[in-house]
GUFIVEX-637039 format. One line per 4 residues: number of its first residue (from 1); their letters; for each residue x, y, z of C-alpha. Coordinates in nm, 2 decimals. Last residue first. Example, Ala and Ser with C-alpha at 12.3 -4.5 7.8 and 13.67 -1.06 7.14 Angstrom:
<rs>
2) SA) 1.37 -0.11 0.71 ~ 1.23 -0.45 0.78 $
</rs>
This chain:
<rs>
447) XXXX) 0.00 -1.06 3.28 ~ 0.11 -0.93 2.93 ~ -0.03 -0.57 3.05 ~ 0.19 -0.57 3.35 $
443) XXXX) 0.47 -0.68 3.18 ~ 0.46 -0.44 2.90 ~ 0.44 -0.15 3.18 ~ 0.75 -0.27 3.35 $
439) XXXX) 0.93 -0.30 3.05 ~ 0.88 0.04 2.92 ~ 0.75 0.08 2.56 ~ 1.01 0.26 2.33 $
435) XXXX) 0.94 0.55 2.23 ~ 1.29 0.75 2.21 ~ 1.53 0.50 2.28 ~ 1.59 0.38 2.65 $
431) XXXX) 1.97 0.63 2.78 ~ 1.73 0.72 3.11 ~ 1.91 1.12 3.02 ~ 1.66 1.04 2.70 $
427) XXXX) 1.82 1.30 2.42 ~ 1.65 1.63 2.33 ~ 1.50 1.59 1.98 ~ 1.71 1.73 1.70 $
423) XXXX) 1.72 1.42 1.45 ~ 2.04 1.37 1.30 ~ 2.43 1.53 1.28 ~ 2.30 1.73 1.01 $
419) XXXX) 2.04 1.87 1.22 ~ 1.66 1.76 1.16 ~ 1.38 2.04 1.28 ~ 1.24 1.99 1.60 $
415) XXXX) 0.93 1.76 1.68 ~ 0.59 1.95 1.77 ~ 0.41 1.73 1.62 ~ 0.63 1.42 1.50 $
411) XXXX) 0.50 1.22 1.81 ~ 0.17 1.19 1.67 ~ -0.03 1.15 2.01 ~ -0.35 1.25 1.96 $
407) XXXX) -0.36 1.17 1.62 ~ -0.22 0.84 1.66 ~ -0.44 0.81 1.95 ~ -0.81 0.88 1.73 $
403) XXXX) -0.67 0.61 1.51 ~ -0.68 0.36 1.73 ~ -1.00 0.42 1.91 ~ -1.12 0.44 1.50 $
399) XXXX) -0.99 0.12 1.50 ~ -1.21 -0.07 1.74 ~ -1.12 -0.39 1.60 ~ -1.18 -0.54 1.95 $
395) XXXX) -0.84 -0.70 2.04 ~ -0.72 -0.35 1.88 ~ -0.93 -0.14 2.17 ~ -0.81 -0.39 2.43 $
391) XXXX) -0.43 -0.28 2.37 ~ -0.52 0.06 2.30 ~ -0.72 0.03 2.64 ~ -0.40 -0.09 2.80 $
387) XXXX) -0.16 0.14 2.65 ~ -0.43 0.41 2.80 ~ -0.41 0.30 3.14 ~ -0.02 0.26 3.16 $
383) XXXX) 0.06 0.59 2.99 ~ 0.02 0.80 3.35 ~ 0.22 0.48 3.53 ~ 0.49 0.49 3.29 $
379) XXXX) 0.57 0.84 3.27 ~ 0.54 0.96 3.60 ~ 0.84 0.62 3.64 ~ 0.98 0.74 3.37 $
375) XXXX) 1.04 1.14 3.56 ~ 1.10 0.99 3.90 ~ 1.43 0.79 3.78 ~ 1.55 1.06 3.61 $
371) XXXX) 1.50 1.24 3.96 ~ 1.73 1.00 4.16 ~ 1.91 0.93 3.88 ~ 2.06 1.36 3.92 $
367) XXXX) 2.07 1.28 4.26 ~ 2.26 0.94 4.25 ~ 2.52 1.19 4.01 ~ 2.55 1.43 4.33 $
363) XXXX) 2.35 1.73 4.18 ~ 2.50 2.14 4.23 ~ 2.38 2.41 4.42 ~ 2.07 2.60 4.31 $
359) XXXX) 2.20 2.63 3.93 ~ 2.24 2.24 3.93 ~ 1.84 2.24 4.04 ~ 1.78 2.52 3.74 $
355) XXXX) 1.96 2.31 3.46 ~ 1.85 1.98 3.62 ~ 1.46 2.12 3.59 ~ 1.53 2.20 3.25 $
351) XXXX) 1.66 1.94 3.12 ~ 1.37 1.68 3.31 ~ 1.14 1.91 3.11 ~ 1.28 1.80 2.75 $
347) XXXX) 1.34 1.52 2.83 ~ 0.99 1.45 2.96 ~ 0.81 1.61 2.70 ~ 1.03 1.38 2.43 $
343) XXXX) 0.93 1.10 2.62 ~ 0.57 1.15 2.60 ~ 0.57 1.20 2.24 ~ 0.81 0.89 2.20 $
339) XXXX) 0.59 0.68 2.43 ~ 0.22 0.77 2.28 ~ 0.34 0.70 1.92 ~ 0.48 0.38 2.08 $
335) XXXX) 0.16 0.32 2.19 ~ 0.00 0.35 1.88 ~ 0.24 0.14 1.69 ~ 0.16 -0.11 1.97 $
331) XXXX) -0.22 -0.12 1.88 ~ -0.13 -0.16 1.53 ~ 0.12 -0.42 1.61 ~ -0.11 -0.64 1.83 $
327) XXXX) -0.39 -0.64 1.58 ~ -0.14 -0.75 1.34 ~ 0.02 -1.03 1.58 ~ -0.40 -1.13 1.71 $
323) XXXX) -0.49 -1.13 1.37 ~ -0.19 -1.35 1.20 ~ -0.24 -1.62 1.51 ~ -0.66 -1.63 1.44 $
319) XXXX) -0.63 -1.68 1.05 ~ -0.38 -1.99 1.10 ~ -0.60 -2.14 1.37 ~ -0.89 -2.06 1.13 $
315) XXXX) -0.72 -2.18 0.82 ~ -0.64 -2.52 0.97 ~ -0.93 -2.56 1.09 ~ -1.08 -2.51 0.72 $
311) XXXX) -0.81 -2.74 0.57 ~ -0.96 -3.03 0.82 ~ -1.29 -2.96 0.66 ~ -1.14 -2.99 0.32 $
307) XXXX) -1.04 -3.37 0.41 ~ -1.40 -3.48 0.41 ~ -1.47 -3.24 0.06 ~ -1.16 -3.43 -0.03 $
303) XXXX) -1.30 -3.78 0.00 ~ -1.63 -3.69 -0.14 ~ -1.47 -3.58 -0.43 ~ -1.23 -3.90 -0.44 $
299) XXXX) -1.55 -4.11 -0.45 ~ -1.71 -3.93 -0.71 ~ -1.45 -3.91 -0.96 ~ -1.40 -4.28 -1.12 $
295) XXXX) -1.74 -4.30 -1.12 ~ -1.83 -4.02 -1.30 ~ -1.58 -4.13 -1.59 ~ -1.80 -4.38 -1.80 $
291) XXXX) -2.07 -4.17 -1.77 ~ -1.88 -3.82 -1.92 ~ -1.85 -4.03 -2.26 ~ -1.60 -4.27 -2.38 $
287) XXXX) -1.53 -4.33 -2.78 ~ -1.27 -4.55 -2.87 ~ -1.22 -4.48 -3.24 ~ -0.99 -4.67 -3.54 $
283) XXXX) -1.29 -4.91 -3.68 ~ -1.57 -4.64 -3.67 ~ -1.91 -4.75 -3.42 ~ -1.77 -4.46 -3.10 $
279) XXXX) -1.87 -4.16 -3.46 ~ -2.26 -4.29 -3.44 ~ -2.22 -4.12 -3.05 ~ -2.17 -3.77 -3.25 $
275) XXXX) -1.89 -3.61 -3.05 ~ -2.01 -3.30 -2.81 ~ -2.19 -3.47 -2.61 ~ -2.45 -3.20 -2.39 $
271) XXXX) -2.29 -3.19 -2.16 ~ -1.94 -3.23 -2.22 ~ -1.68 -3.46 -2.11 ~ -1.66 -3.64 -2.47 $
267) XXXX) -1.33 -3.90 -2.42 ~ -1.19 -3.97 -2.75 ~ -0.97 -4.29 -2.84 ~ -0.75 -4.23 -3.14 $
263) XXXX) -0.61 -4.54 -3.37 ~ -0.58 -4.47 -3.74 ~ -0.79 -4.19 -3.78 ~ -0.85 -4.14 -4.18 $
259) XXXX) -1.20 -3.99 -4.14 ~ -1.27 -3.88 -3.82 ~ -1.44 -3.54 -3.87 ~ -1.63 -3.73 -4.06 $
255) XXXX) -1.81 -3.92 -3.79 ~ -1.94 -3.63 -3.68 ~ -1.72 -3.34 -3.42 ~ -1.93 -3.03 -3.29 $
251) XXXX) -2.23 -3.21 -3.16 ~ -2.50 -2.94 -3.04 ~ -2.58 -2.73 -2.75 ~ -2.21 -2.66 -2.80 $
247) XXXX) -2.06 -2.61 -2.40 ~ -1.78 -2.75 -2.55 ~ -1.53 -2.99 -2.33 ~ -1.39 -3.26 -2.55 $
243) XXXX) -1.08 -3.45 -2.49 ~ -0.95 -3.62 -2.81 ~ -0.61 -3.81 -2.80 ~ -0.36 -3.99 -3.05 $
239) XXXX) -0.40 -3.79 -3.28 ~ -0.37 -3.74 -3.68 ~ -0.73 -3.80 -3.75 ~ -0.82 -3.49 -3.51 $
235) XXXX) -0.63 -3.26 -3.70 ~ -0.74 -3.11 -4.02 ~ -1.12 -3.27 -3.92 ~ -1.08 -2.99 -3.60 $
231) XXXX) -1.02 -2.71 -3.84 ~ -1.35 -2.56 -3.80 ~ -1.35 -2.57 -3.42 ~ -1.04 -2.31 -3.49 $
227) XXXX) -0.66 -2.43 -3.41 ~ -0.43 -2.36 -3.14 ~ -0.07 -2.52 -3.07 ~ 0.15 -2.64 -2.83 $
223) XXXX) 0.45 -2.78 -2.71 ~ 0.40 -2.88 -2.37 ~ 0.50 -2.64 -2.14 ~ 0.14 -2.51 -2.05 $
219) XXXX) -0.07 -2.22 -1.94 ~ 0.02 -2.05 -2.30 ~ -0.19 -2.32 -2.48 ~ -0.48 -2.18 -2.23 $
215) XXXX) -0.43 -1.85 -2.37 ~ -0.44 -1.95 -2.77 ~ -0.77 -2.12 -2.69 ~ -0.91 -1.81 -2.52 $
211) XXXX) -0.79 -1.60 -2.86 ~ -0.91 -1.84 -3.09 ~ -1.29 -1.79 -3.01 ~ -1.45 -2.14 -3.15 $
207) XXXX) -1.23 -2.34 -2.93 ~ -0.91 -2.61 -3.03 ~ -0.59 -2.65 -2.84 ~ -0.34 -2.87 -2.98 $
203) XXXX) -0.13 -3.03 -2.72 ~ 0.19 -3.17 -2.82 ~ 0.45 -3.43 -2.71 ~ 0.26 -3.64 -2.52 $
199) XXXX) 0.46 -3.78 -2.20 ~ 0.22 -3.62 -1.95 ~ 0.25 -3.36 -1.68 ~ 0.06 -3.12 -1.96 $
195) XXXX) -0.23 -3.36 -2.04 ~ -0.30 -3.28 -1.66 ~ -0.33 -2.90 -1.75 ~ -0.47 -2.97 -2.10 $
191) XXXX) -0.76 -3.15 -1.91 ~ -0.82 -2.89 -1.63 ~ -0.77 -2.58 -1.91 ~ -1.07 -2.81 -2.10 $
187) XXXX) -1.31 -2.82 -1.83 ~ -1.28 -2.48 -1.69 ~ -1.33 -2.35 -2.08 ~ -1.10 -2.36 -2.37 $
183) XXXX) -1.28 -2.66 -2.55 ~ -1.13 -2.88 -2.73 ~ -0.84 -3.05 -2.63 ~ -0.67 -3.22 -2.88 $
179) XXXX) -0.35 -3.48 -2.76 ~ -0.08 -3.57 -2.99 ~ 0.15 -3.86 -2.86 ~ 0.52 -3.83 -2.78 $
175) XXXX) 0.43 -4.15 -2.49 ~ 0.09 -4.09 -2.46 ~ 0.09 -4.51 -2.47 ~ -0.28 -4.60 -2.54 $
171) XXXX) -0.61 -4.75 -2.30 ~ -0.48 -4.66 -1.97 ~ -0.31 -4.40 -2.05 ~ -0.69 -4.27 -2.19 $
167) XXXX) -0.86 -4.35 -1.87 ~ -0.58 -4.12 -1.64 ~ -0.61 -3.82 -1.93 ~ -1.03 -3.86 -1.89 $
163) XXXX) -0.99 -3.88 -1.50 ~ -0.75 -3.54 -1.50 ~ -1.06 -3.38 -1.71 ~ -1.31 -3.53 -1.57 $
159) XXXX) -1.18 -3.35 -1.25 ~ -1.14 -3.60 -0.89 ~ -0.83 -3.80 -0.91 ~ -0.68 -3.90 -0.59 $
155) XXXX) -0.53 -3.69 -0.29 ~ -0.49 -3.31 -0.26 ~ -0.70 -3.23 0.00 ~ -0.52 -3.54 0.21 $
151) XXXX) -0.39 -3.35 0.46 ~ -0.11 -3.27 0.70 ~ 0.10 -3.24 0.38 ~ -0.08 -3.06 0.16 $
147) XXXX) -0.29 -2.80 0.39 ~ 0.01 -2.72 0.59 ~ 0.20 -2.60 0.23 ~ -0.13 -2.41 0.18 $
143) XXXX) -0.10 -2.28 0.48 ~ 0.28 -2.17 0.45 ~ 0.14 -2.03 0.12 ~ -0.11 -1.80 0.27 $
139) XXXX) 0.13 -1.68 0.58 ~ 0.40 -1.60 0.27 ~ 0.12 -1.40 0.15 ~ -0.04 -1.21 0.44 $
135) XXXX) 0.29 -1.14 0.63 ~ 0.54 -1.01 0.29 ~ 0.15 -0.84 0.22 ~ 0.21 -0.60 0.52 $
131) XXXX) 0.58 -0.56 0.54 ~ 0.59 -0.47 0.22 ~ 0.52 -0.60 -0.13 ~ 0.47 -0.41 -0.42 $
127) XXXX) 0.79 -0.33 -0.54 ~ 0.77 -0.48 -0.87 ~ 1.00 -0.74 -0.86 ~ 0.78 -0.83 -0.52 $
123) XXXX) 0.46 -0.86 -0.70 ~ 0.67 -1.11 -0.95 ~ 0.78 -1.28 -0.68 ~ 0.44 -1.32 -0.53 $
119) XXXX) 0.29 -1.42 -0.85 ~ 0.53 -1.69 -0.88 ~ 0.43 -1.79 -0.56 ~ 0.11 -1.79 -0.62 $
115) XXXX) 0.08 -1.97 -0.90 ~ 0.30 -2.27 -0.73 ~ 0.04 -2.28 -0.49 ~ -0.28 -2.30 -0.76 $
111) XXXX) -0.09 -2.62 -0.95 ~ -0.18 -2.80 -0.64 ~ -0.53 -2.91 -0.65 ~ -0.74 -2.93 -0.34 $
107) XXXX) -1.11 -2.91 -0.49 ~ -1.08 -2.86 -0.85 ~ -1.20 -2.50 -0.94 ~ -0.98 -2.38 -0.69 $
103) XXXX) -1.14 -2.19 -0.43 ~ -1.05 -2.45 -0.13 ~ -0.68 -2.52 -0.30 ~ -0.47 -2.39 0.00 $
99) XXXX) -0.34 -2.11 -0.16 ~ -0.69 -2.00 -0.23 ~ -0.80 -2.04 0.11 ~ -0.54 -1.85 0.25 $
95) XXXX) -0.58 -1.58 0.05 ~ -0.92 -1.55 0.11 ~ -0.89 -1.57 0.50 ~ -0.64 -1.27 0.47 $
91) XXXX) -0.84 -1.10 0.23 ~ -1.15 -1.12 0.46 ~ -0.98 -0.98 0.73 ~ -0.82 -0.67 0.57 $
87) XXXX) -1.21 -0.58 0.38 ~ -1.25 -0.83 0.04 ~ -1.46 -0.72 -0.28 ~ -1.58 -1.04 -0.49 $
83) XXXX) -1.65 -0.93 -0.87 ~ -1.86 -1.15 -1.05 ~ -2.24 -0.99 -0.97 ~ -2.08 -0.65 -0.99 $
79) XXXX) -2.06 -0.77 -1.41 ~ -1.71 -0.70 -1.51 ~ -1.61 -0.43 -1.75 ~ -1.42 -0.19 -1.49 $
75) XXXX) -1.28 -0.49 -1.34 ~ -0.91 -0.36 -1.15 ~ -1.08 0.07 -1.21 ~ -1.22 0.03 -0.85 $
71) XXXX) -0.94 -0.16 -0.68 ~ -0.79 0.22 -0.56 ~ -1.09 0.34 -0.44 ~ -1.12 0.06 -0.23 $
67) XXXX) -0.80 0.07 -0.09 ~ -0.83 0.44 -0.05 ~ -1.16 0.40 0.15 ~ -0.95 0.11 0.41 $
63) XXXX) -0.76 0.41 0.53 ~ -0.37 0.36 0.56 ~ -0.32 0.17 0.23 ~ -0.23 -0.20 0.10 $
59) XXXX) -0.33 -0.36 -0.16 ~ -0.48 -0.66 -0.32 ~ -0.52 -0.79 -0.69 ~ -0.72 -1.08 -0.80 $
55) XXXX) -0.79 -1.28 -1.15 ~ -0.91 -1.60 -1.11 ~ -0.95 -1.91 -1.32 ~ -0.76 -1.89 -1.59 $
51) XXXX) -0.45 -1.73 -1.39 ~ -0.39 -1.36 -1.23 ~ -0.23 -1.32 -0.94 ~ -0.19 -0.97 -0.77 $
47) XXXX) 0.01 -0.77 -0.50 ~ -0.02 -0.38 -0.37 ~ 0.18 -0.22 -0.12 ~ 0.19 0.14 -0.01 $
43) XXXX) -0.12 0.27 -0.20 ~ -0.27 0.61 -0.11 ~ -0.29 0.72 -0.43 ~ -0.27 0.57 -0.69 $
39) XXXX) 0.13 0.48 -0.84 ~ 0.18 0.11 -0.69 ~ -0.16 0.01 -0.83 ~ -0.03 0.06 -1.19 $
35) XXXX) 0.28 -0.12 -1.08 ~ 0.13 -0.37 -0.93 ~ -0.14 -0.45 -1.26 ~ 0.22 -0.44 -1.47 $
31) XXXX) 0.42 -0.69 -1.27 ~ 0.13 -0.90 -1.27 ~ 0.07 -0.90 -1.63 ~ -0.18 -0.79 -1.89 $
27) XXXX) -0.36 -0.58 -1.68 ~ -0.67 -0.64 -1.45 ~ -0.95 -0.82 -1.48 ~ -1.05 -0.91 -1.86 $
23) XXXX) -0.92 -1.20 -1.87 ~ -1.13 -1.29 -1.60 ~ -1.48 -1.16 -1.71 ~ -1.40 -1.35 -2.09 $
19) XXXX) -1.32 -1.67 -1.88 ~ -1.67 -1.61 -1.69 ~ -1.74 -1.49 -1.33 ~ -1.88 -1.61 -1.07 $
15) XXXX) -1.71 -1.94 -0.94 ~ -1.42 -1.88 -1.21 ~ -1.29 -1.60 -1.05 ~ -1.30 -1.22 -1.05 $
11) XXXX) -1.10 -1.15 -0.67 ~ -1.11 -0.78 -0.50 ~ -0.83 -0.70 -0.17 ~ -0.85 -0.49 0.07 $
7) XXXX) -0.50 -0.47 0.37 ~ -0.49 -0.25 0.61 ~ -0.15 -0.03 0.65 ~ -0.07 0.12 1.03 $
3) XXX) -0.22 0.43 1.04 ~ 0.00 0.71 0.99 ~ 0.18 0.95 1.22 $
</rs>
């Protein structure tokens, strides 16, 4: 019999790992990173999200060491420094905290929930999720959903890059505007994000590697577009919006860049500027640098770091009720492993001894429950102090324990042959199902 599933789990996100390190993580999809997991060996259930700020996978095996083996080839490229490995406990607290908004590059924010989801449906397409992970994720997003509502993690504006769209409303209508974002780092996904539950009407998307600008213009429904850094005086006079995010040690929009603008106001986020401060003294710019939004920030960061403590206690509570039912299965699948071993025996025996005892003058049907009756009740009480040291032995994690009884007690052993009709096991005279965990001795060990 096999060990009930544990789940390990490895994360590349934006905390230790570059966008290049991200992308690279994985496959190209979600459907096709669990499907390659699905086929290693060992794996019964595998699930994975993949955004611009994280990249994880997770699955599910009977011995931890296949998990792991399994998750070695998910970063081949990436620095060890930038990939996070997760045992089954760690991945559930993980989980949790991502769907909640605690490893979100902005503290609390909400797009990361409705990530997960989709990746969970799309894990689910392709067959990767079982009993396991169908606990660990919906569990995740039932905390993040906690997190949202009996909280206020996700309250106010605290990324320059939301406070930079929020200052710039205030300044012009967006309404079927043009907005530039360049940059196609943290900073700049954050700003075309919020640009993206706007009213503009396109985003253009401008970096010096084409490819990472061309992947955060997928992230969004706006229409949009992606131009190289050199382009920028192509498009900046035409928009309404600039939101710069570089990390250029040096200006990458002059004055000229400018030339023709009618009416845009520019917001520089990056450090160093990115926009020459000589380009704020033309007629048709607003120029606003990473001071003028600090303030706007800090108090709602301080807020939801507040608030994030409150998530945390959520999480444990959370953390503790999904270990103590998983902790309770294994140890249970043991014992039933114990039961329908033991009950087989005791069929099998009680058979025989009726056979003879009917041979040796016949049974009154009282008689024949008489000695039924004796044969559980042997049962039970020999079973009783070992269910109850599996029972302690998974309150402790002392899996090996654990595993030591399924092999003990693998009730497909000495198990006959299927029949056509079904299994061939001798049937239970008691009429309880083959395994199942008496009544009396569950009561006992609940007291």
């Amino acid at each position: 019999m096999k060990e009930p599933g544990a789940i390990t789990g490895v994360s590349v996100a934006h905390d230790a790992a570059t966008i290049d390190e991200i992308d690279s993580a994985g496959g190209e999809s979600v459907r096709g990173t669990v499907s390659d997991l699905l086929a290693r060996d060992g794996v019964e259930e595998a699930f994975a999200v993949h955004t611009c700020n994280r990249s994880e996978a997770y699955v599910v095996t009977d011995r931890t060491v296949e998990g792991r083996e399994a998750l070695e080839s998910f970063a081949p490229s990436v620095r060890g420094a930038a990939v996070r490995r997760l045992d089954h406990e760690g991945s559930l607290r993980h989980l949790m905290r991502v769907a909640s908004g605690l490893e979100s590059l902005v503290l609390g924010e909400d797009q990361i929930i409705g990530q997960m989801r989709e990746a969970y449906e799309e894990s689910r397409s392709a067959g990767g999720i079982g009993p396991v992970l169908e606990d660990a994720v919906t569990k995740a997003l039932h905390v993040g959903e906690r997190a949202r509502t009996e909280t206020g993690i996700n309250e106010g504006v605290v990324s320059l890059g939301s406070a930079a769209v929020r200052l710039a409303a205030g300044e012009i209508d967006l309404t079927d505007g043009t907005a530039v974002v360049v940059g196609a780092g943290e900073m700049g996904t954050l700003a075309a994000r919020t640009l993206d539950d706007t009213a503009v009407s396109e985003i253009v998307v401008a970096n010096r590697t084409v490819p990472n600008a061309t992947y955060v213009a997928e992230e969004v429904d706006t229409e949009s577009s992606v131009v190289h850094l050199s382009d920028l005086p192509t498009v900046v006079p035409e928009a309404d919006l600039v939101i710069t995010a570089t990390g250029s040690p040096d200006p990458v929009l002059d004055p000229t860049a400018f030339s023709g603008a009618d009416r845009v106001v520019c917001i520089d986020i990056a450090q160093p500027r990115d926009v020459d401060p000589e380009a704020g003294e033309l007629s048709g710019v607003s120029l606003y640098d990473i001071d003028a939004l600090e303030h706007v920030t800090r108090k709602t960061r301080e807020r939801r770091e507040t608030e994030a403590r409150e998530v945390e206690s959520i999480i444990d509570e959370e953390l503790d009720r999904i270990l103590r039912s998983y902790k309770r299965k294994r140890a249970d699948d043991a014992i039933s492993a114990m039961y329908a071993g033991a009950d087989r025996v005791k069929a099998r025996e009680l058979d025989r001894a009726l056979t003879k005892l009917e041979t040796q003058g016949g049974l009154t049907e009282e008689q024949r429950e008489t000695v039924g009756a004796m044969a559980d009740a042997l049962v039970g009480q020999l079973l009783a102090a070992p269910t109850r040291s599996l029972r302690d032995a998974a309150g402790e994690d002392d899996w090996e324990t654990i595993r030591t009884a399924l092999d003990l007690f693998d009730p497909e052993f000495d198990a006959p042959p299927e029949t056509p009709g079904g299994r061939g096991s001798a049937a239970d005279p008691s009429g309880a199902p083959s395994g199942a965990i008496p009544d009396s001795v569950t009561e006992e060990l609940d007291d």
